[in-house]
LUMNU-279367 format. One record per residue (C-alpha): residue number from 0; x, y, z; residue in three letters. Coordinates in steps of 0.02 Angstrom, whole numbers, plus 50000, padded with zeros to 5 digits. Each point is the difference from the previous one (the first is absolute). Layout:
N
nr x y z rest
NUM X Y Z ALA
...
END
This chain:
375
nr x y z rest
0 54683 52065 48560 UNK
1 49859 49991 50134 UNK
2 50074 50048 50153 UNK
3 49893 49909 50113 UNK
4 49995 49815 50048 UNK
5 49854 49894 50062 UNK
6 49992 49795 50010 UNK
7 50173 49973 49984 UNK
8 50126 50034 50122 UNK
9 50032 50208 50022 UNK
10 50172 50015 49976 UNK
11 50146 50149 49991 UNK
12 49918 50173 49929 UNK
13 49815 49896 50051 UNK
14 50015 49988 50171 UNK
15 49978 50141 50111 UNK
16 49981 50062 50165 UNK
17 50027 49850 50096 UNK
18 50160 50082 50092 UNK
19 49964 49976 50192 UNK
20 49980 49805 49982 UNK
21 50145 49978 49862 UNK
22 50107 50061 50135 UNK
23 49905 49911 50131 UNK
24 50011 49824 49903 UNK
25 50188 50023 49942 UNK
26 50068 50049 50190 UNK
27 49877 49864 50059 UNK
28 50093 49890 49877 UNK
29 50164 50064 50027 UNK
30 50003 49949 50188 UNK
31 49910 49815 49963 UNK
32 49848 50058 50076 UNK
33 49857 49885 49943 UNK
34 49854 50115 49903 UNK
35 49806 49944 49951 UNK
36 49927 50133 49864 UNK
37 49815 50011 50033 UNK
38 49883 50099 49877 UNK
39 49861 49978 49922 UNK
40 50001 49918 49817 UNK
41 50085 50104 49873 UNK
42 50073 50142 50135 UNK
43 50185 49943 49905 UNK
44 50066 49880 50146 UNK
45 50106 49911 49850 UNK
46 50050 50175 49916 UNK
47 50068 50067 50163 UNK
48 50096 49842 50027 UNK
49 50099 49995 49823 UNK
50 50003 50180 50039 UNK
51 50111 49976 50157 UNK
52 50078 49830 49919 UNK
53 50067 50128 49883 UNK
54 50079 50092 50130 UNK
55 50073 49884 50136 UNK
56 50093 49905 49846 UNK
57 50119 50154 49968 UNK
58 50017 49981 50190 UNK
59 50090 49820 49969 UNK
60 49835 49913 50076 UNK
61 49965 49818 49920 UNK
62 49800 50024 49974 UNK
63 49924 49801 49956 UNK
64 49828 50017 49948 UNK
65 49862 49858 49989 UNK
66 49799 50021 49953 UNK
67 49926 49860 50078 UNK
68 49828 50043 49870 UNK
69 50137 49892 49891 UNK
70 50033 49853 50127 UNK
71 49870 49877 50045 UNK
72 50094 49873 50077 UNK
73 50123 49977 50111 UNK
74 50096 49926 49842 UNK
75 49998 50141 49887 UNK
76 50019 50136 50153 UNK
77 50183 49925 50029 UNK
78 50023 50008 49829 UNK
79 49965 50204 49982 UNK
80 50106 50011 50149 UNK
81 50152 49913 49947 UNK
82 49992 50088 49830 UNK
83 49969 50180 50098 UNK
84 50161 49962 50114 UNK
85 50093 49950 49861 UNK
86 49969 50159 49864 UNK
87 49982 50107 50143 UNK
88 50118 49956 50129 UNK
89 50145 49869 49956 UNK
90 50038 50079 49849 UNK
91 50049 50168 50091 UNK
92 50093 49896 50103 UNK
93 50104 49863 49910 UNK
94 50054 49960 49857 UNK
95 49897 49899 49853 UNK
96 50076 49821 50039 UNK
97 49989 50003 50195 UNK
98 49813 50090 50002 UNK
99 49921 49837 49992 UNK
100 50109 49930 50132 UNK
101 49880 50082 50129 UNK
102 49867 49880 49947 UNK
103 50108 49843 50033 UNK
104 49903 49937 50176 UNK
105 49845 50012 49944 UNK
106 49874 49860 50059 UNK
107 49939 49978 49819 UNK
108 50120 50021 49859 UNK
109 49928 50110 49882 UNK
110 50010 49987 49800 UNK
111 50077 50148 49948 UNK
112 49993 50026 49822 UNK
113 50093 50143 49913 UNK
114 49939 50119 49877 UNK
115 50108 50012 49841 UNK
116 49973 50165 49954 UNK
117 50019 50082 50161 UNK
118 50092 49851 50103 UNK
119 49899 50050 50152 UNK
120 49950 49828 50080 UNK
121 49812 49984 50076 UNK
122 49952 49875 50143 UNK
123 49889 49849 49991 UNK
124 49944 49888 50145 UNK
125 49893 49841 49947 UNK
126 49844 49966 50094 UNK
127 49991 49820 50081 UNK
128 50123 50038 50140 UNK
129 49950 49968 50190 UNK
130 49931 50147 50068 UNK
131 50124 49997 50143 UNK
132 50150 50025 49854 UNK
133 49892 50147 49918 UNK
134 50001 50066 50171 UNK
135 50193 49984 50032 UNK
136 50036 50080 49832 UNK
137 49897 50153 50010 UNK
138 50066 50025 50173 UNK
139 50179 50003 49959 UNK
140 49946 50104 49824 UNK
141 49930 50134 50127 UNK
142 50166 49991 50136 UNK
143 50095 50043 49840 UNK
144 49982 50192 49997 UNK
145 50041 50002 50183 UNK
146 50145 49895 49971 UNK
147 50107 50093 49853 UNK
148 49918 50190 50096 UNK
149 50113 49940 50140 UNK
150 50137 49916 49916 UNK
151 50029 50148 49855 UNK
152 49972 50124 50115 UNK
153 49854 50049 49896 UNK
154 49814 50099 50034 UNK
155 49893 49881 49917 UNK
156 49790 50022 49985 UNK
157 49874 49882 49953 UNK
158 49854 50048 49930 UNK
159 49836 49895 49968 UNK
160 49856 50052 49907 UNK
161 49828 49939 50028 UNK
162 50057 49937 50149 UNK
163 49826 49958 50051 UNK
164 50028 49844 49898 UNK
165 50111 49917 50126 UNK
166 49815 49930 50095 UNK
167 49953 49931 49827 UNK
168 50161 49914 49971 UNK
169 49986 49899 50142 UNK
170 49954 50063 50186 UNK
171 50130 49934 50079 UNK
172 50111 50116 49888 UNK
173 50004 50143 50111 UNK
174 50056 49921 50145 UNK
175 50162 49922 49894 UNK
176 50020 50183 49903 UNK
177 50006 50101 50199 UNK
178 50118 49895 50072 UNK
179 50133 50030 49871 UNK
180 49960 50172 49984 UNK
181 50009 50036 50206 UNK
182 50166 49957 50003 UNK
183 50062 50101 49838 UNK
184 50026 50170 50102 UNK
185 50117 50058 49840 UNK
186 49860 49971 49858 UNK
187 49887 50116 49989 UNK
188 49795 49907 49944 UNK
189 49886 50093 49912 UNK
190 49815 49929 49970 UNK
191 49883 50079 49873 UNK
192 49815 49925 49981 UNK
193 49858 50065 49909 UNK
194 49857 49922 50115 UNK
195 50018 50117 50152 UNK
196 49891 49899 50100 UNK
197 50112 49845 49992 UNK
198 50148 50094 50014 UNK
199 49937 50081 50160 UNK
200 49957 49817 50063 UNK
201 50157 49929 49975 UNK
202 50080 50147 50095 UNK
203 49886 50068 50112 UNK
204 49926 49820 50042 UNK
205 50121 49953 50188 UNK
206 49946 49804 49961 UNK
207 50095 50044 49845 UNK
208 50206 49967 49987 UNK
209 50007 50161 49919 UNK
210 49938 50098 50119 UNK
211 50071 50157 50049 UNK
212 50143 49951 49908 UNK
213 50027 50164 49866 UNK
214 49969 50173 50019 UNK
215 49844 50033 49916 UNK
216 49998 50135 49851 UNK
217 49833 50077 49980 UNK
218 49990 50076 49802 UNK
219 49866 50148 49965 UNK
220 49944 50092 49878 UNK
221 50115 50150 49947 UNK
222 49954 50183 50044 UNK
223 49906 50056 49856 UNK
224 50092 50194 50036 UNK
225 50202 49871 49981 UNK
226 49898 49938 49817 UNK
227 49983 50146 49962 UNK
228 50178 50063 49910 UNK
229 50011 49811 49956 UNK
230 49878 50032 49866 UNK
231 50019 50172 49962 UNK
232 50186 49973 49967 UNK
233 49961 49805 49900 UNK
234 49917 50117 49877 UNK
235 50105 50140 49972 UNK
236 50159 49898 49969 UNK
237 49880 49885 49871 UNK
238 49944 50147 49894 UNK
239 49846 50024 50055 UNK
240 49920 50114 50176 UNK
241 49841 49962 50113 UNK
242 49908 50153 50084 UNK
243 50017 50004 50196 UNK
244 49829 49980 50027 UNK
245 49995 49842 49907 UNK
246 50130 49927 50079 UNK
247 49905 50016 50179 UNK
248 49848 49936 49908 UNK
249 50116 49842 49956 UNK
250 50024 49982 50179 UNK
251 49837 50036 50078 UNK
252 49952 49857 49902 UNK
253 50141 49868 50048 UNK
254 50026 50068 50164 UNK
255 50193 49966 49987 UNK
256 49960 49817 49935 UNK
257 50175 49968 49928 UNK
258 49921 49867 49870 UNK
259 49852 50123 49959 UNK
260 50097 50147 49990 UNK
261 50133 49929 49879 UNK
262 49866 49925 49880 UNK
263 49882 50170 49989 UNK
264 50159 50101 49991 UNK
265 50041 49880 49847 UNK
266 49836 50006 49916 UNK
267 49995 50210 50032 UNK
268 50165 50007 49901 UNK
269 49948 49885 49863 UNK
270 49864 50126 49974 UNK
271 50093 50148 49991 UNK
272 50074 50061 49847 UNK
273 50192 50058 50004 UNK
274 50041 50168 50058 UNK
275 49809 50024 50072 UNK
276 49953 49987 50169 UNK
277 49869 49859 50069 UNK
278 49833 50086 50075 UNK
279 49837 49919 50051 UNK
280 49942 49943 49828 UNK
281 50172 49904 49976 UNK
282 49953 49938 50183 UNK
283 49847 49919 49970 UNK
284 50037 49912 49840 UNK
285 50124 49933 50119 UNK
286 49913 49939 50136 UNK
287 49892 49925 49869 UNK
288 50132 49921 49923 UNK
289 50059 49935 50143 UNK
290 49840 49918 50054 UNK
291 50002 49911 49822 UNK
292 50164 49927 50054 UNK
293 49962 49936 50170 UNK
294 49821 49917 49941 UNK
295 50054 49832 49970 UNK
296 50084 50016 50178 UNK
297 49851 50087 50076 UNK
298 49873 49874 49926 UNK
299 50088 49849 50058 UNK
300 49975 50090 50186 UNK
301 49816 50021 49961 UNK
302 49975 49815 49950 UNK
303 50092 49933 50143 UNK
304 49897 50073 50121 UNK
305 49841 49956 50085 UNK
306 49843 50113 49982 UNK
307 50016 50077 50192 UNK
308 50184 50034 49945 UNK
309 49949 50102 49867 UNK
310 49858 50086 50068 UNK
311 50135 50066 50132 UNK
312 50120 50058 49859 UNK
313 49858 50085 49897 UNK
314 49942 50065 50163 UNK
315 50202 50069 50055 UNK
316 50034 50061 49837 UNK
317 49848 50121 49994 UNK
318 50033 50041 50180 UNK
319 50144 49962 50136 UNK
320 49951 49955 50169 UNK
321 49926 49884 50109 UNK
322 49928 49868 49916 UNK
323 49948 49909 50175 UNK
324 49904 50149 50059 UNK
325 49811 49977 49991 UNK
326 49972 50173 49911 UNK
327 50139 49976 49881 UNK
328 49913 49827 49949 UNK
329 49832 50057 49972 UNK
330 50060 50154 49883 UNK
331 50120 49876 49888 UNK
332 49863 49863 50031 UNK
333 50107 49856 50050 UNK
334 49961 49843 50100 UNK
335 50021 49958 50184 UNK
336 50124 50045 50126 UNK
337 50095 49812 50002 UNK
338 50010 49986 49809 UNK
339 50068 50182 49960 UNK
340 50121 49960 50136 UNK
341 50054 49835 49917 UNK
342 50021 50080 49831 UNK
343 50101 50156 50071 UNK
344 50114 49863 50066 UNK
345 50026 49917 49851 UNK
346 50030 50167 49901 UNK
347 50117 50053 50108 UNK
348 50112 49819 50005 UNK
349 49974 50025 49790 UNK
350 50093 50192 50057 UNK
351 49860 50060 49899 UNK
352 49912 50101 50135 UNK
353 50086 50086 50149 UNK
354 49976 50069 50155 UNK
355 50063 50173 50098 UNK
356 49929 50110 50125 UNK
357 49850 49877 50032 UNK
358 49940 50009 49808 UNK
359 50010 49905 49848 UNK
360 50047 50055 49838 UNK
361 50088 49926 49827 UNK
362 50150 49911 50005 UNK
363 50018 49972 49827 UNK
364 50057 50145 49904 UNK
365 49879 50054 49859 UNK
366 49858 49853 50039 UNK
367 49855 50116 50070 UNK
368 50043 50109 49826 UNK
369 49973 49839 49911 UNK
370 49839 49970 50110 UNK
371 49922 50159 49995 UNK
372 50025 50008 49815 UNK
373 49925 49820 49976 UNK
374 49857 50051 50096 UNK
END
């Protein structure tokens, strides 16, 4: 079996060298310390999280998890939340008859139908209700953690995915979600989003009820020389070996991407033929394979985008640098100062474009491949 995992969630053997924050987020969840994950899309925020889920479970921590992506209403977030804290905190905690007991003061009884296969009940609230009363019942659904944390003597973390959501919702969310949470010193929150720039708002923002209320985690990419045995050893206990020197071509091109390393090292493997060892040719059928993969993804970003957005990414993908700079415009031919400014902006909200050391350069892993070989 392919030993490498891309799209869906890197898991066990798949995940790798993401030591320093697992122990970072499990002590930070350990002592209730409230955490925000910031990375750029498809650095593994939701990997590292199940990663460390994983781990502060055999610890006796009660981990309830909610992805607001799946919640728009206030309705349907208090039902996730009631069905979270029920699989994946009253159940460790009483018995199957009094579990549902917790739920009795609820503003809004909720229909709670039970599965016959399984007999797992889920939670329903009808729309129609006052917002005051959908209000009052998400309120107490949130105290709840705190509550039984206290009362069974009990680490217990809530994590929410997405969490950039909660403005969408309603805007007046935020403000009811912080002060539950600021006086819930012995649950630990954990908030995941995959549009940084929101994220950063929400938190960074002091008009903001969530500001300066988490420690912020800041993800990077992983040291290419840490990938390293990673891949060498994925392929050696699958059958199959990969030179050295392609293995530092690997990550020359993804730069430690965890996403971009994960799906070349998977394409590099499918190309390699048991008991041989992966070299340059195996390499580029890769990286072309890989581009044939992503170009329903990559042509979707070239559609959505206006023509002084794409001039800039044609222009950063044959070149890094400073696309603001008069000399740098005239040699990639782009328009004026104001409107190269206004697409940068809107490449780097889309976390397709980003910014270090005063330059610009890719974002995207393999998109200025997929540019230079359209062109």
């Amino acid at each position: 079996m392919n030993p490498f995992r891309y799209g869906a969630l890197a898991l066990d053997e798949a995940f790798t060298n993401r030591e320093d924050e697992i122990r970072e987020l499990s002590r930070d969840i350990l002592n209730g310390q409230d955490v925000v994950v910031l990375a750029p899309r498809r650095y593994g925020k939701t990997s590292l999280v199940w990663r460390v889920i994983q781990d502060v479970v055999k610890r006796k921590v009660l981990v309830a998890q909610v992805n607001l992506m799946t919640t728009p209403t206030k309705e349907r977030l208090a039902e996730k939340l009631a069905d979270a804290i029920y699989e994946n905190v009253a159940s460790a905690l009483f018995r199957a008859r009094e579990r549902l007991r917790i739920f009795a003061d609820l503003r809004i009884r909720p229909t709670i139908p039970i599965d016959p296969e399984t007999g797992t009940p889920t939670f329903s609230f009808d729309a129609g209700y006052s917002p005051q009363d959908v209000d009052a019942t998400l309120e107490r659904l949130l105290e709840l953690p705190g509550q039984l944390a206290v009362e069974r003597r009990r680490k217990v973390a809530l994590v929410f995915d997405e969490f950039q959501e909660v403005v969408d919702i309603d805007p007046d969310l935020p403000k009811l979600m912080r002060s539950v949470f600021q006086e819930q010193p012995e649950v630990a929150h954990v908030y995941l989003g995959s549009k940084r720039h929101m994220m950063e708002r929400i938190f960074n923002d002091e008009n903001e009820p969530f500001w300066r209320s988490a420690r912020q985690m800041e993800l990077g990419v992983i040291e290419p020389s840490r990938f390293e045995s990673y891949v060498t050893t994925s392929f050696e206990r699958t059958g199959k070996r990969i030179r050295l020197e392609t293995v530092q071509a690997i990550l020359a091109t993804t730069g430690g991407h965890p996403y971009a390393t994960q799906e070349l090292c998977y394409f590099v493997w499918e190309e390699t033929r048991p008991r041989r060892a992966a070299g340059e040719a195996e390499l580029e059928q890769a990286l072309g394979d890989v581009l044939r993969a992503e170009d329903a993804h990559f042509g979707l970003i070239w559609d959505q985008s206006s023509t002084a957005q794409r001039l800039v990414l044609q222009a950063l993908a044959a070149q890094p640098g400073r696309p603001l700079s008069g000399d740098y415009r005239r040699r990639h031919k782009l328009p004026g100062t104001s409107t190269v400014q206004r697409a940068l902006q809107a490449l780097t909200r889309a976390e397709l474009v980003s910014r270090s050391d005063g330059e610009h350069r890719m974002a995207e892993p393999f998109l200025a491949d997929w540019l230079r070989r359209q062109a």
